[in-house]
C-alpha positions as CSV (number, residue, x, y, z in Angstrom):
1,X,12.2,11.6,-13.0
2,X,14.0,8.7,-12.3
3,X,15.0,9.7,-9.2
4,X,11.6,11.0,-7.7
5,X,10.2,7.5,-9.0
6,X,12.4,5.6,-6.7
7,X,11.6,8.2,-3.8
8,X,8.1,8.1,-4.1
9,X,7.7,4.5,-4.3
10,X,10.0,3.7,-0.9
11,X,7.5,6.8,0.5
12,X,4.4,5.0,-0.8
13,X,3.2,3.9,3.0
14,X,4.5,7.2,4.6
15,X,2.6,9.4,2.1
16,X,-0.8,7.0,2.8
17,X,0.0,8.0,6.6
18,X,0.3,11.8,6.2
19,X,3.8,10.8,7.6
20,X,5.9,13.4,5.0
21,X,7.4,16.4,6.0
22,X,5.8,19.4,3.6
23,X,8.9,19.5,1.6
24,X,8.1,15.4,0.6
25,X,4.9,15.9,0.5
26,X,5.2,18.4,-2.8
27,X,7.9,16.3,-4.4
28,X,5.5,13.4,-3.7
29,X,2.6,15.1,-5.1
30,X,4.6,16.3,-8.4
31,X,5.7,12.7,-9.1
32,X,2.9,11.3,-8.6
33,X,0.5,13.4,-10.4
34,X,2.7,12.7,-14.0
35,X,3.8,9.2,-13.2
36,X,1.6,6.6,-14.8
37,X,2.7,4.3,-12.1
38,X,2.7,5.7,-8.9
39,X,-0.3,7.6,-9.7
40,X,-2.6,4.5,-10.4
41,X,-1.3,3.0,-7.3
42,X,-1.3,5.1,-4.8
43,X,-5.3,5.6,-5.9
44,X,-5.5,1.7,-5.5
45,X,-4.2,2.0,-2.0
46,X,-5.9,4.8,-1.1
47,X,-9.3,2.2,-2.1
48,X,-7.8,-0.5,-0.1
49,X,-7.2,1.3,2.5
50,X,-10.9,2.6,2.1
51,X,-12.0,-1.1,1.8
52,X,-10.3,-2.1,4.5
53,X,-11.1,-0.1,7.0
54,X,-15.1,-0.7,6.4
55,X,-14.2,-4.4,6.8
56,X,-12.5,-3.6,10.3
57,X,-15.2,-1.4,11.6
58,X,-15.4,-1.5,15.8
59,X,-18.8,-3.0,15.4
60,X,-17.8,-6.1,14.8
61,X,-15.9,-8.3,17.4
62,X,-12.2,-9.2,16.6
63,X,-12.6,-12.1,16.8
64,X,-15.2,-12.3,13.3
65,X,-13.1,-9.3,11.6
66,X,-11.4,-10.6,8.5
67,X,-8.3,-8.4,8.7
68,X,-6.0,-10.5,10.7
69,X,-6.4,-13.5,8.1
70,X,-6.0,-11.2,5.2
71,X,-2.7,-9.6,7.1
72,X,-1.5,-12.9,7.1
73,X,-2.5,-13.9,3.8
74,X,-0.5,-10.9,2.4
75,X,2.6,-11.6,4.6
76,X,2.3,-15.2,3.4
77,X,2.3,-14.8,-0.3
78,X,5.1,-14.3,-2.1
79,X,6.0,-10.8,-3.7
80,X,6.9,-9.9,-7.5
81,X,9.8,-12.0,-8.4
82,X,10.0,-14.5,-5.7
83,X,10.5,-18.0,-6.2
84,X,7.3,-19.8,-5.3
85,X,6.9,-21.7,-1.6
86,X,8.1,-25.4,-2.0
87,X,5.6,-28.0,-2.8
88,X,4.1,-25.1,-5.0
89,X,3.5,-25.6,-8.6
């Protein structure tokens, strides 16, 4: 289980891409189907992505799309377990 956890998670992206070859696609599927973690969020990417892509709809002109400021707000804030930006409380 332990195993598949570990693979499913580094193929998070890949699987949200249709980007698995048939074989890691089932292995995918199985893990995630029982895992109480991977299941809940690959469902909460698979709504951002939904979100997401209504926000970035052609429609509206790049420059009044939100999704390169929240791109960069992602890439700027620091991930589980990292020390917090200097001058941070």
């Amino acid at each position: 289980m332990y195993r598949d956890h570990r693979f499913a998670q580094r193929r998070m992206s890949d699987a949200l891409d249709e980007a698995l070859t048939p074989r890691q696609q089932a292995r995918f599927a199985r893990h995630v189907a029982d895992c109480p973690e991977c299941g809940p969020l690959l469902r909460s990417l698979i709504r951002l992505r939904g979100v997401l892509r209504s926000i970035a709809t052609p429609s509206v002109p790049p420059e009044h799309s939100v999704v390169p400021g929240v791109l960069q707000r992602l890439r700027d804030e620091p991930g589980p377990g990292s020390a917090p930006a200097r001058g941070s409380p």
